[in-house]
N, CA, C, O and CB atoms as a CASP TS submission, in Angstrom:
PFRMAT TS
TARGET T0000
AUTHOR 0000-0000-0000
METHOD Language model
MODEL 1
PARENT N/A
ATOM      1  N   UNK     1     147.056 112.978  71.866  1.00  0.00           N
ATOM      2  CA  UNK     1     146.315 114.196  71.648  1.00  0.00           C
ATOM      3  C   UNK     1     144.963 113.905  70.994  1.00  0.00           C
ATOM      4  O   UNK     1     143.981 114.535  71.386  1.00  0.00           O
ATOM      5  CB  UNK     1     147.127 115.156  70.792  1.00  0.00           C
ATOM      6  N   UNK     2     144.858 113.086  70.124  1.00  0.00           N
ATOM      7  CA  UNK     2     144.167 112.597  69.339  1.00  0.00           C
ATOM      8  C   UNK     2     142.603 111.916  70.108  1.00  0.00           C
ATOM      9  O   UNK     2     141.439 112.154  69.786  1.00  0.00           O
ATOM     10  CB  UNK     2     145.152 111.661  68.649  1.00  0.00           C
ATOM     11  N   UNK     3     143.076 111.124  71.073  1.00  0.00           N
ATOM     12  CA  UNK     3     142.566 110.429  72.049  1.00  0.00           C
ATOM     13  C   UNK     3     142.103 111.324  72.980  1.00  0.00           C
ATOM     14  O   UNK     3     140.945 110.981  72.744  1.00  0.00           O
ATOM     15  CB  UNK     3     143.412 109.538  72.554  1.00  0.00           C
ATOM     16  N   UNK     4     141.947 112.281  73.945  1.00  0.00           N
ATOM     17  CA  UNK     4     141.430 113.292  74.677  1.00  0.00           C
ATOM     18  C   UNK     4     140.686 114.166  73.550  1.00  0.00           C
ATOM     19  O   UNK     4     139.601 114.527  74.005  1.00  0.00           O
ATOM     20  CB  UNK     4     142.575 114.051  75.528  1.00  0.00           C
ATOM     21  N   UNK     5     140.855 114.557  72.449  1.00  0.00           N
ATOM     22  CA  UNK     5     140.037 114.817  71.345  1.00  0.00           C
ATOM     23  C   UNK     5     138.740 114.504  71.349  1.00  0.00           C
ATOM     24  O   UNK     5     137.776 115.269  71.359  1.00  0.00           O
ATOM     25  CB  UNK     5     140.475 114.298  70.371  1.00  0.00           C
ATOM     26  N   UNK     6     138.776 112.927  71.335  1.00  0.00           N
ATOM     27  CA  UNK     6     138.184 111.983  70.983  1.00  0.00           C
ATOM     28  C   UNK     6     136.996 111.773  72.068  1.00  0.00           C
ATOM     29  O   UNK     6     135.813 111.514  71.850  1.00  0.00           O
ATOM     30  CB  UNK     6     139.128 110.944  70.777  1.00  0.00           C
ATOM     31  N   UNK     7     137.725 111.978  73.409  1.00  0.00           N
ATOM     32  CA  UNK     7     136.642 111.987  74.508  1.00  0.00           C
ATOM     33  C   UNK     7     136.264 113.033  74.717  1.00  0.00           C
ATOM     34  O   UNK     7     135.106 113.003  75.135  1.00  0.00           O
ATOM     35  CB  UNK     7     136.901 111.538  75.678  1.00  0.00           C
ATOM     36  N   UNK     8     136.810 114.337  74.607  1.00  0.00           N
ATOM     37  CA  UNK     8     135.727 115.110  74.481  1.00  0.00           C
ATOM     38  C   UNK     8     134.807 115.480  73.960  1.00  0.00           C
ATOM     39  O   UNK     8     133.899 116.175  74.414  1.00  0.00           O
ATOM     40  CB  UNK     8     135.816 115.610  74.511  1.00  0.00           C
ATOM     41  N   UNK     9     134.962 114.998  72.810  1.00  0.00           N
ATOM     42  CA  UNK     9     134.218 115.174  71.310  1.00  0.00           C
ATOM     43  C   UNK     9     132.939 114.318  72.378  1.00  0.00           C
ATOM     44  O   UNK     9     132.025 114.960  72.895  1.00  0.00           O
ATOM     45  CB  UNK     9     135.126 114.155  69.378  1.00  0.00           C
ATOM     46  N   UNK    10     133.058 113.215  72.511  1.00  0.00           N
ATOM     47  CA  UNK    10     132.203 112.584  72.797  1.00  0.00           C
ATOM     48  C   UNK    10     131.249 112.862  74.288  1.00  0.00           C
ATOM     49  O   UNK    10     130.020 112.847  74.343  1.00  0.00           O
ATOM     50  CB  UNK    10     132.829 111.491  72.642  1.00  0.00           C
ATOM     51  N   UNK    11     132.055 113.073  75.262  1.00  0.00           N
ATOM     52  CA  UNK    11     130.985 113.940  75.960  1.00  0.00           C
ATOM     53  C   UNK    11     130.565 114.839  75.911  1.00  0.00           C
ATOM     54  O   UNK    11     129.970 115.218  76.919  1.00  0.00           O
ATOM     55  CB  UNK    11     130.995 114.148  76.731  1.00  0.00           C
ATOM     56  N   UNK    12     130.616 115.809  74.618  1.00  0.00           N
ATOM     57  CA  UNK    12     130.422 116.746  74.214  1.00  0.00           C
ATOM     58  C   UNK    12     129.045 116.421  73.354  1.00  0.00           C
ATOM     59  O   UNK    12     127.969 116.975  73.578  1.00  0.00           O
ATOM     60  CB  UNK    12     131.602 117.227  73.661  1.00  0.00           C
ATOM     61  N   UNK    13     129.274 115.410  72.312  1.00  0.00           N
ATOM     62  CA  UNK    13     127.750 114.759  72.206  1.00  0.00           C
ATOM     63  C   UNK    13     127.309 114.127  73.176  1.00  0.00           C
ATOM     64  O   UNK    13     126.131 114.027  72.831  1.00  0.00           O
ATOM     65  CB  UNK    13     127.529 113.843  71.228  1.00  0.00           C
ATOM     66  N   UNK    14     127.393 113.539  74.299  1.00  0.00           N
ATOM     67  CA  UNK    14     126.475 112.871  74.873  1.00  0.00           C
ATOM     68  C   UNK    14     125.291 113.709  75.621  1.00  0.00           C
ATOM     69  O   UNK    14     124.072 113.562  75.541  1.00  0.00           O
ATOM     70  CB  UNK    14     127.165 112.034  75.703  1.00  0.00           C
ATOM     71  N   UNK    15     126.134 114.721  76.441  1.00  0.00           N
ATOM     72  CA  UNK    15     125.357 115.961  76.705  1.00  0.00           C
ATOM     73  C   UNK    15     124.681 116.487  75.799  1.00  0.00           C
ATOM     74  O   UNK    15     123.786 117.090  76.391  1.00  0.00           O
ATOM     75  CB  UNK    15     126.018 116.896  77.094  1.00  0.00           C
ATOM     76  N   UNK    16     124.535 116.659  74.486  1.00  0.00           N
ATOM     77  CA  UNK    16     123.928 117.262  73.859  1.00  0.00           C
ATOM     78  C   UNK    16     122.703 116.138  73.687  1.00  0.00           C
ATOM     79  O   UNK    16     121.514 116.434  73.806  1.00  0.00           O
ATOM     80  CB  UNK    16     124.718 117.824  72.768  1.00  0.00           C
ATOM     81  N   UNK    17     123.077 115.123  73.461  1.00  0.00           N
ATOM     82  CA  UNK    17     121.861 113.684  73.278  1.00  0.00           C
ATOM     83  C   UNK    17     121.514 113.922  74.291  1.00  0.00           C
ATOM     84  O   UNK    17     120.392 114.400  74.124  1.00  0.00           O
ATOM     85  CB  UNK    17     122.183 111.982  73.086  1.00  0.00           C
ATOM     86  N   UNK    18     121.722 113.913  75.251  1.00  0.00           N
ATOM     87  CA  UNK    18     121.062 113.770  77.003  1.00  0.00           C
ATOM     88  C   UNK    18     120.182 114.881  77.301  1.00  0.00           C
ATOM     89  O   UNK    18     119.265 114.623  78.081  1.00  0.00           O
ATOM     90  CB  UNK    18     122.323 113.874  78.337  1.00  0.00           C
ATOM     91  N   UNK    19     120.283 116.393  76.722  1.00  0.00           N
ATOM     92  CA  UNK    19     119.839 117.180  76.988  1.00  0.00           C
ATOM     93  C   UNK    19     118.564 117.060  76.050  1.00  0.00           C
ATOM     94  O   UNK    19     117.462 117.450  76.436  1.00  0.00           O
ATOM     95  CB  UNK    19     120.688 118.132  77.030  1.00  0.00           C
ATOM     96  N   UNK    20     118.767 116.515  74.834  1.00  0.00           N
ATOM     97  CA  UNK    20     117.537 116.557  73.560  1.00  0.00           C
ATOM     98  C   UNK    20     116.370 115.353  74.420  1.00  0.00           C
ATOM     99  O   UNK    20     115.221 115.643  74.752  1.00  0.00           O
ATOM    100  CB  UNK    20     118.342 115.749  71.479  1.00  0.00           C
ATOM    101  N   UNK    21     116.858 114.374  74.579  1.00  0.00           N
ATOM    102  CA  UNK    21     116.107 112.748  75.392  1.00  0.00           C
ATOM    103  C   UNK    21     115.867 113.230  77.016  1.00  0.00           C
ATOM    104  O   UNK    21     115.411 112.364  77.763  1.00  0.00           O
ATOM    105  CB  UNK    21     117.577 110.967  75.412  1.00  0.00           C
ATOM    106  N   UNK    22     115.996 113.829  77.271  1.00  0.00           N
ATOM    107  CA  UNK    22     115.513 114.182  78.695  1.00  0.00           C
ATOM    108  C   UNK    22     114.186 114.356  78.798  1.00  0.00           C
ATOM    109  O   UNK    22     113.615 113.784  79.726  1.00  0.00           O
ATOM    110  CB  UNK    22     116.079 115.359  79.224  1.00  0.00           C
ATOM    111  N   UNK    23     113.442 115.154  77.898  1.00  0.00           N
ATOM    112  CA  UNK    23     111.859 115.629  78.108  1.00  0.00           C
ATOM    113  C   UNK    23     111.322 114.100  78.057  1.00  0.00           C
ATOM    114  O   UNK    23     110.572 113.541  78.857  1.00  0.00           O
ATOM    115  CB  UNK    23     111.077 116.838  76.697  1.00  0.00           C
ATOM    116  N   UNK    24     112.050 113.482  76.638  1.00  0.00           N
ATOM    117  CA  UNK    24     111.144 112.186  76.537  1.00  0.00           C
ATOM    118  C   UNK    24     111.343 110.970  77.688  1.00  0.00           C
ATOM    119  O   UNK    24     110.507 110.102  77.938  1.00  0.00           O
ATOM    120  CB  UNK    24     111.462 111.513  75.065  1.00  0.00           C
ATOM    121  N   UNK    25     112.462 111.105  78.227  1.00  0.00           N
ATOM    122  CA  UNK    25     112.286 110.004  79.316  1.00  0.00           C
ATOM    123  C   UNK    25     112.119 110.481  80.654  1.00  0.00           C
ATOM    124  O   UNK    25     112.071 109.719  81.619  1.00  0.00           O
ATOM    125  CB  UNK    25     113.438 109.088  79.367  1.00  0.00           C
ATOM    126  N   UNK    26     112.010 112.003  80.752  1.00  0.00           N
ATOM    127  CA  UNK    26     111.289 112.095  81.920  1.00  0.00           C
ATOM    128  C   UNK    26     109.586 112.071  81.925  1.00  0.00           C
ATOM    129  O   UNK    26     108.809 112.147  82.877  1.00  0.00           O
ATOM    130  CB  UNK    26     111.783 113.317  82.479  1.00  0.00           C
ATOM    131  N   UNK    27     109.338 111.938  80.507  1.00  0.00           N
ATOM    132  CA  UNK    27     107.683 112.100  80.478  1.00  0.00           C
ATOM    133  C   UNK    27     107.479 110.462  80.489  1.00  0.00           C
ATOM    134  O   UNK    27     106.293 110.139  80.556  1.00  0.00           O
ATOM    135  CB  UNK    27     106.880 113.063  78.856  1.00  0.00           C
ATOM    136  N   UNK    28     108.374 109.425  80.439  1.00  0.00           N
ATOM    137  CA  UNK    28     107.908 107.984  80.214  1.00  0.00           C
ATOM    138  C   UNK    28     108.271 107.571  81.728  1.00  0.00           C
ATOM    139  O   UNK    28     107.677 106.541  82.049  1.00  0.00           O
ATOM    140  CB  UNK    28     108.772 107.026  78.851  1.00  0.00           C
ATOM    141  N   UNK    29     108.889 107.972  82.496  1.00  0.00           N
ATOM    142  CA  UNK    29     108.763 107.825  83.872  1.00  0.00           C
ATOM    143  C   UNK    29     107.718 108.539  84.760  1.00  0.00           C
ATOM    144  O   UNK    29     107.214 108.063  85.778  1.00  0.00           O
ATOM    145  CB  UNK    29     109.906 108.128  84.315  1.00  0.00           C
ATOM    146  N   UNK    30     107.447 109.865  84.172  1.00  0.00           N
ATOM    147  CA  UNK    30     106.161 110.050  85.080  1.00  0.00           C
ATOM    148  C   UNK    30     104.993 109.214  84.465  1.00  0.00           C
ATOM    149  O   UNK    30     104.134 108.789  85.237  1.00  0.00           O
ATOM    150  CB  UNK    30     105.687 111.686  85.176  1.00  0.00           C
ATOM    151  N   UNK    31     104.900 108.945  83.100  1.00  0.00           N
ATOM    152  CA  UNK    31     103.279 108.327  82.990  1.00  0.00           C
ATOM    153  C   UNK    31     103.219 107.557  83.979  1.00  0.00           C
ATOM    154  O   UNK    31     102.383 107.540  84.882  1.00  0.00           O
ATOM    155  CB  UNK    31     102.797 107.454  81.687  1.00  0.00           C
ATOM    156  N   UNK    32     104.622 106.537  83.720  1.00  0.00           N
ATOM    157  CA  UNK    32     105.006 105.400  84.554  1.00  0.00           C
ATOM    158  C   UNK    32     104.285 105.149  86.101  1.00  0.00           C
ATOM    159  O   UNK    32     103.503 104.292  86.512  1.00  0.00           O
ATOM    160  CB  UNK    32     106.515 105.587  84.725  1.00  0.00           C
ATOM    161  N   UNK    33     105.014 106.449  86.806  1.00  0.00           N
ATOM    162  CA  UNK    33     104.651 107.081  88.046  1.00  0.00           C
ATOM    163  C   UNK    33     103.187 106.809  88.672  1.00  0.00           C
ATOM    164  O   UNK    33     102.710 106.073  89.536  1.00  0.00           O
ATOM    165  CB  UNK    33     104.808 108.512  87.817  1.00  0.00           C
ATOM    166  N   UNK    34     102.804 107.641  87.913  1.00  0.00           N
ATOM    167  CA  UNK    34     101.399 108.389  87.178  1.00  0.00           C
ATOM    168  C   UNK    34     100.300 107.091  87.799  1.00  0.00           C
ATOM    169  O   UNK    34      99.511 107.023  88.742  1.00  0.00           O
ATOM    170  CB  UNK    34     101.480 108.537  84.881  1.00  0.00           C
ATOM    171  N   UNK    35     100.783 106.070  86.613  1.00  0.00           N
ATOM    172  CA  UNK    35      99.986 104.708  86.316  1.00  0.00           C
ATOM    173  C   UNK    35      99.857 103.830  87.041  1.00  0.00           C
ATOM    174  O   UNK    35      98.929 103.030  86.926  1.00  0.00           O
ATOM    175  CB  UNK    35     100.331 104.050  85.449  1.00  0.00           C
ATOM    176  N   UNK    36     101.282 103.722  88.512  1.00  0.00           N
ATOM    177  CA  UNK    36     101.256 103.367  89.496  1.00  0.00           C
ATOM    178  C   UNK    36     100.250 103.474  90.838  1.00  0.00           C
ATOM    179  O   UNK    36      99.457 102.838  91.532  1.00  0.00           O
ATOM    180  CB  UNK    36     102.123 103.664  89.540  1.00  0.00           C
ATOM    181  N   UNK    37     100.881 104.730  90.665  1.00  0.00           N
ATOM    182  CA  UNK    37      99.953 105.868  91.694  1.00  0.00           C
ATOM    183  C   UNK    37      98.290 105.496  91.560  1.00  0.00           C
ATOM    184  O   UNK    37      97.524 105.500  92.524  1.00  0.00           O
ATOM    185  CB  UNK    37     100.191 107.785  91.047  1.00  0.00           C
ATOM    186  N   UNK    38      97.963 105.227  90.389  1.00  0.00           N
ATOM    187  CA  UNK    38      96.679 105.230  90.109  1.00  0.00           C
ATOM    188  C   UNK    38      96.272 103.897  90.374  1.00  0.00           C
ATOM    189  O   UNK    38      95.118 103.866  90.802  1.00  0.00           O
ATOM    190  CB  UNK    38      96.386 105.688  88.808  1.00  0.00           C
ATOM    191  N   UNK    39      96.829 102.744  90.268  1.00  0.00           N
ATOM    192  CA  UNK    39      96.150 101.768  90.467  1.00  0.00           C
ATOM    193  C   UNK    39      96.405 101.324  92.110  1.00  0.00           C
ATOM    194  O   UNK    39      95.612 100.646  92.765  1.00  0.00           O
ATOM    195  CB  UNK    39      96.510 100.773  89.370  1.00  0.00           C
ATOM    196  N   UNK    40      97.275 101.693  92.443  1.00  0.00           N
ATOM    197  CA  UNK    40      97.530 101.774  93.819  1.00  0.00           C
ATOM    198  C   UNK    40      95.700 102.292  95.040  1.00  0.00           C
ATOM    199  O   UNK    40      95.040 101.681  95.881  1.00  0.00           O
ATOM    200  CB  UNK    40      99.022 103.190  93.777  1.00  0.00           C
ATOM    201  N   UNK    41      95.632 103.561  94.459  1.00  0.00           N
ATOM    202  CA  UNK    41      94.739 104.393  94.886  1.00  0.00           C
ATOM    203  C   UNK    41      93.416 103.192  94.336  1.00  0.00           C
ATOM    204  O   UNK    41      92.631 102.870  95.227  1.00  0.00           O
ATOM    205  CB  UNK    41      94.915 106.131  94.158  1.00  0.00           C
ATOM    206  N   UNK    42      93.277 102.809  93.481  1.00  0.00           N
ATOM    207  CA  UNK    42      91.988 102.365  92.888  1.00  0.00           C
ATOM    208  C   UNK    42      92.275 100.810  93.622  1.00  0.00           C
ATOM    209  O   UNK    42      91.335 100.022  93.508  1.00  0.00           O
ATOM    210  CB  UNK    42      91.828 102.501  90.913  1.00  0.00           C
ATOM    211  N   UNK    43      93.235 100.424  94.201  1.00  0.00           N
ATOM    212  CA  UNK    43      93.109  98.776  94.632  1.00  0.00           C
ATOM    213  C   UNK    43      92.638  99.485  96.112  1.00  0.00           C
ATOM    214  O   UNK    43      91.759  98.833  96.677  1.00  0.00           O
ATOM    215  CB  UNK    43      94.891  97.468  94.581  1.00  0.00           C
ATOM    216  N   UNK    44      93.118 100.819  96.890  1.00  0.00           N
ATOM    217  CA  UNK    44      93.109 100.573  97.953  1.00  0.00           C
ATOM    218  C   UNK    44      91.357 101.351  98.179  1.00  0.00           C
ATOM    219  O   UNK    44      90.844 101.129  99.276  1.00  0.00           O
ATOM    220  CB  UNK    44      94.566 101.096  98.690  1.00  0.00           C
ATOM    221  N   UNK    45      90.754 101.976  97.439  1.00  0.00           N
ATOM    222  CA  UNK    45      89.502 102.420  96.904  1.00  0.00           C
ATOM    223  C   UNK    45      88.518 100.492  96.997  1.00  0.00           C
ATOM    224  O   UNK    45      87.600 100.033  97.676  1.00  0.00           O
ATOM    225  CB  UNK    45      89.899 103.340  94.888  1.00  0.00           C
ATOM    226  N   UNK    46      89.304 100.030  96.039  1.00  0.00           N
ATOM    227  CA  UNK    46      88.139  98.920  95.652  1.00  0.00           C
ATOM    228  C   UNK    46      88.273  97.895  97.616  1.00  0.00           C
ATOM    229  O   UNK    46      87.285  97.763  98.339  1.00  0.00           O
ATOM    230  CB  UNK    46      88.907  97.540  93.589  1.00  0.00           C
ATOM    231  N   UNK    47      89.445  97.463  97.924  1.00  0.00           N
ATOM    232  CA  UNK    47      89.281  97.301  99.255  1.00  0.00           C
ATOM    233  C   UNK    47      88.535  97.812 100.313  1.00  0.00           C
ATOM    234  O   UNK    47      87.956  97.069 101.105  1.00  0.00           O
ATOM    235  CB  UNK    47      90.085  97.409  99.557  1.00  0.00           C
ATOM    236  N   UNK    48      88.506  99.112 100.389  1.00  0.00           N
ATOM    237  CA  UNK    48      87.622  99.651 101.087  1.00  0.00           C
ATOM    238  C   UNK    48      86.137  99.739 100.816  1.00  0.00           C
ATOM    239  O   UNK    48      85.225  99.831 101.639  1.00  0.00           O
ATOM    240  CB  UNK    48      88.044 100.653 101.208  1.00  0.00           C
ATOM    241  N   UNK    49      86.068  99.685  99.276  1.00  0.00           N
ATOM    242  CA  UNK    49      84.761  99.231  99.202  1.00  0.00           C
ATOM    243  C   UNK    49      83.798  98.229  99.697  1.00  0.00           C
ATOM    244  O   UNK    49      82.689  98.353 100.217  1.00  0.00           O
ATOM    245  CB  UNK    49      84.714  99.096  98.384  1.00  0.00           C
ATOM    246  N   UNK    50      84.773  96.841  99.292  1.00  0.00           N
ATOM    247  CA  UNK    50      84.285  95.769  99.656  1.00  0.00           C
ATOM    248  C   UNK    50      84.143  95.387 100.997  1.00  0.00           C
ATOM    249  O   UNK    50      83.244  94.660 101.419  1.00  0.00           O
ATOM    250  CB  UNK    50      84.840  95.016  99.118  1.00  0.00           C
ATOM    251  N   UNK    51      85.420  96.097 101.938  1.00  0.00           N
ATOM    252  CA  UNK    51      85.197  96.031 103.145  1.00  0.00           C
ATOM    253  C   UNK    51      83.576  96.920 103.812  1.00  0.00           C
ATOM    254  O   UNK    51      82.875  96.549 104.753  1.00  0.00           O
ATOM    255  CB  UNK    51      86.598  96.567 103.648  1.00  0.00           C
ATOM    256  N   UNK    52      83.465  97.646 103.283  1.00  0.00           N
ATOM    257  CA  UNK    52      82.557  98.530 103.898  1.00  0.00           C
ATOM    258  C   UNK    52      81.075  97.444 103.310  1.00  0.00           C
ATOM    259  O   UNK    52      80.229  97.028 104.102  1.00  0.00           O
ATOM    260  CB  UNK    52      82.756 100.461 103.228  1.00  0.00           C
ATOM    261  N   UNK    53      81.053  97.207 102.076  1.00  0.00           N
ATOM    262  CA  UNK    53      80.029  96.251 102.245  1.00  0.00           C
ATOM    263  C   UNK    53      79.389  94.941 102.503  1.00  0.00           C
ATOM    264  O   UNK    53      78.267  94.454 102.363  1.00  0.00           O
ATOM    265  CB  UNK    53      79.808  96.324 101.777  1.00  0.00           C
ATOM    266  N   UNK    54      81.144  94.373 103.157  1.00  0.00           N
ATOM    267  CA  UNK    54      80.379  93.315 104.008  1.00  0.00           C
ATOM    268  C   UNK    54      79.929  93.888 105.527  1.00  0.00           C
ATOM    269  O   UNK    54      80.536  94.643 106.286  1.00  0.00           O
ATOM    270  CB  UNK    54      81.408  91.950 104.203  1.00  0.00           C
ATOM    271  N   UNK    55      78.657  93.244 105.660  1.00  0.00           N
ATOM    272  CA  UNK    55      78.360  93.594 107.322  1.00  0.00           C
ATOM    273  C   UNK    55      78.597  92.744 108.054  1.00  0.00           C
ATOM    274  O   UNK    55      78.378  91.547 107.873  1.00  0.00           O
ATOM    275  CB  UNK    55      77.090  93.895 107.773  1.00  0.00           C
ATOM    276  N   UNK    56      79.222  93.403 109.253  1.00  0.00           N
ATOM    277  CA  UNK    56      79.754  92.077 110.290  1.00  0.00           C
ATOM    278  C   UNK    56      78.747  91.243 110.545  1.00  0.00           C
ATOM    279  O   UNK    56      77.798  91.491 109.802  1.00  0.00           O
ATOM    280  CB  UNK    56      80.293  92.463 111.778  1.00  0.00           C
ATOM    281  N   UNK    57      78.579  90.504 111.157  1.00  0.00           N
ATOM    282  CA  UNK    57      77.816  89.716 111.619  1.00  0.00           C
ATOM    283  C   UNK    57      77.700  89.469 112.988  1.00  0.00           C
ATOM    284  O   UNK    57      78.562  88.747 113.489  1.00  0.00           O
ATOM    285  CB  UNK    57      78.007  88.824 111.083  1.00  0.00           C
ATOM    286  N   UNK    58      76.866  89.892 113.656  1.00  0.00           N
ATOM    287  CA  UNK    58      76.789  89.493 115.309  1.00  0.00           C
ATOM    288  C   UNK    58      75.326  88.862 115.741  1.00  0.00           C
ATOM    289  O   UNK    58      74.130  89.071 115.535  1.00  0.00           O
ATOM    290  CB  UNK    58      77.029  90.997 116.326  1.00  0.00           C
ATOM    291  N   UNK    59      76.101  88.042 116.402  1.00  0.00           N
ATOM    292  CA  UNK    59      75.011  87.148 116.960  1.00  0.00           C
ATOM    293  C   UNK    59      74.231  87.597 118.007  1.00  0.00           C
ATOM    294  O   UNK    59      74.900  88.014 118.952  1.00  0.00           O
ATOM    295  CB  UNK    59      75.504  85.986 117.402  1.00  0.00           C
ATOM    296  N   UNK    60      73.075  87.646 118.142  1.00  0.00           N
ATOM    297  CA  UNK    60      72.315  87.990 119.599  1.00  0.00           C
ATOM    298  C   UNK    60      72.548  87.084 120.457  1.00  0.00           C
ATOM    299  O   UNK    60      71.876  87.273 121.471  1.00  0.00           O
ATOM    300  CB  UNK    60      70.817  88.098 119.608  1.00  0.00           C
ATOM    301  N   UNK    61      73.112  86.305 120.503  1.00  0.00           N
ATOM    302  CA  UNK    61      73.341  84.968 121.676  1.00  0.00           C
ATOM    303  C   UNK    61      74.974  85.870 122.175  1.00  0.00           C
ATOM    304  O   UNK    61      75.566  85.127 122.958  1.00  0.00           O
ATOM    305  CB  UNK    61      73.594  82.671 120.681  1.00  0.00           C
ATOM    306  N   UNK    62      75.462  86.667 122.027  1.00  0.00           N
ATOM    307  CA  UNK    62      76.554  87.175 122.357  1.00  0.00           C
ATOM    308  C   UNK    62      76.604  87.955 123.520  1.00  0.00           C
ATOM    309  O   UNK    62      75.900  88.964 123.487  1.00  0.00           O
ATOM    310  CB  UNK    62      76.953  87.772 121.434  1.00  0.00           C
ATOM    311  N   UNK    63      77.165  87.780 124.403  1.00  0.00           N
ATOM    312  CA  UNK    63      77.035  89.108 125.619  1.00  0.00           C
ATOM    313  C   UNK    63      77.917  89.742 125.647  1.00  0.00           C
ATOM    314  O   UNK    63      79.132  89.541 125.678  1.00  0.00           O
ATOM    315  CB  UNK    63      76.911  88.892 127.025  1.00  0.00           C
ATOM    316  N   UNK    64      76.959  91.013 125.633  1.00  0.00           N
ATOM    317  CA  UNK    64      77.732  92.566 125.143  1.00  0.00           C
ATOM    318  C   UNK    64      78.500  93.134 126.506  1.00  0.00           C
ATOM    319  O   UNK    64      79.723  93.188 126.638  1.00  0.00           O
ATOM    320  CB  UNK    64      76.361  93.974 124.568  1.00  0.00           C
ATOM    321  N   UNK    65      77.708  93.464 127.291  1.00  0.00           N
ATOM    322  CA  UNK    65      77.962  93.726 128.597  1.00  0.00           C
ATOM    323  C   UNK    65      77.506  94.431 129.249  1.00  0.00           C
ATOM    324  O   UNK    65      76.324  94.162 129.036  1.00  0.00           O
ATOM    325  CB  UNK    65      78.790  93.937 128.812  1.00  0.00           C
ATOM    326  N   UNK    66      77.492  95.766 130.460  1.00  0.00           N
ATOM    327  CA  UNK    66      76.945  96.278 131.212  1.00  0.00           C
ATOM    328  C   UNK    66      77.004  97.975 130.136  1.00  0.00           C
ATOM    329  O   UNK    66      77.758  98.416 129.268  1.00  0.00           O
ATOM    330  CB  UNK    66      77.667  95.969 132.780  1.00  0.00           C
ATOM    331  N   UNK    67      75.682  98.493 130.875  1.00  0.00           N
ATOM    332  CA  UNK    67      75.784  99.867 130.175  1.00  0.00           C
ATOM    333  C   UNK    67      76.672 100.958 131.342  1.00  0.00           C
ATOM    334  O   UNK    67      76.170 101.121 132.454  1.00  0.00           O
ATOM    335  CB  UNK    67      73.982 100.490 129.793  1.00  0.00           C
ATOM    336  N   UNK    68      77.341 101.315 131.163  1.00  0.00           N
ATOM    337  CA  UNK    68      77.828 102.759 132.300  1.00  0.00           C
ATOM    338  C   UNK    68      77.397 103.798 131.703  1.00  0.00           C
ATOM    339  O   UNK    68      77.896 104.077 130.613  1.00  0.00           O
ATOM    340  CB  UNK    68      79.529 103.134 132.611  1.00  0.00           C
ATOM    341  N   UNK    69      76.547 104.484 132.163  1.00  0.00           N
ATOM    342  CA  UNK    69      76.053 106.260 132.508  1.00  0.00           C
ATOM    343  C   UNK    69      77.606 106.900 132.990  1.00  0.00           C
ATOM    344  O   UNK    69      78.219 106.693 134.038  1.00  0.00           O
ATOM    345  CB  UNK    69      74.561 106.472 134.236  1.00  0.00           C
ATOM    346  N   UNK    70      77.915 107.599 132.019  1.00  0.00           N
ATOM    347  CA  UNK    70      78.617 108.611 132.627  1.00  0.00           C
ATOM    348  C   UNK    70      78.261 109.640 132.775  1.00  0.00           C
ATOM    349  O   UNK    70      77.433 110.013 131.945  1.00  0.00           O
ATOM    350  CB  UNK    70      79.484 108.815 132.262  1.00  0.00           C
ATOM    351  N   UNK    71      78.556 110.373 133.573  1.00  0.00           N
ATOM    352  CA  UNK    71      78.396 112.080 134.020  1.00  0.00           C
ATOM    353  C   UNK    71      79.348 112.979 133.846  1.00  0.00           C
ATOM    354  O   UNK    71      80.550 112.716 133.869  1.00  0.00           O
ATOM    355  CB  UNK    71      78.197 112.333 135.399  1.00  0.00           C
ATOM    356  N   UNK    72      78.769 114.287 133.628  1.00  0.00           N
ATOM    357  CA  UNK    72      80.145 115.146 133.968  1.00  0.00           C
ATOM    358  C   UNK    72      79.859 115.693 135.169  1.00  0.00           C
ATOM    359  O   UNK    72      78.729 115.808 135.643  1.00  0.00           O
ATOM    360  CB  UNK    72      80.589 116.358 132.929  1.00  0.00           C
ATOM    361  N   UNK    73      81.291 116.167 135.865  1.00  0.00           N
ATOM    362  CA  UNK    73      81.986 116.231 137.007  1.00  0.00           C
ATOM    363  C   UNK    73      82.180 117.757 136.824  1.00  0.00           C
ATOM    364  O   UNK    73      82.729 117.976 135.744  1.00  0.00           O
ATOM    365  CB  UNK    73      83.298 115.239 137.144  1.00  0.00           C
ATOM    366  N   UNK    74      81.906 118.905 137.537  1.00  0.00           N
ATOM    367  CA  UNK    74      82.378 120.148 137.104  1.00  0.00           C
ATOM    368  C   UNK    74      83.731 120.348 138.244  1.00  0.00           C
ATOM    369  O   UNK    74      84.435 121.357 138.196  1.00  0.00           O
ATOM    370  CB  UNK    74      81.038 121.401 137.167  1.00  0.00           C
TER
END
């Protein structure tokens, strides 16, 4: 008797601990989140940067090819 007492008693506090620690470890998983998200965005930001300011390089000794005129057709 003593023993079922005993466990309830205790999930009886744990829920109560769980319910008090919830705000705080759901706010240390979103910073978490948060902080991810952000450097994610800022690596794929700084990539695109750098991509955009190298300029390709093409050679004029390269052959491009023929021009086609298109038309429209009604």
């Amino acid at each position: 008797m003593i023993t079922i007492l005993k466990i309830i008693l205790f999930f009886i506090l744990l829920s109560y601990t769980l319910r008090l620690l919830f705000p705080f470890i759901l706010r240390f998983f979103l910073k978490r989140f948060q902080n991810k998200m952000k450097n994610n965005f800022e690596k794929m930001n700084d990539d695109n940067y750098s991509n955009q300011s190298k300029k390709p390089k093409s050679n004029s000794k390269d052959k491009v090819g023929e021009y086609v005129d298109f038309e429209e057709i009604d």
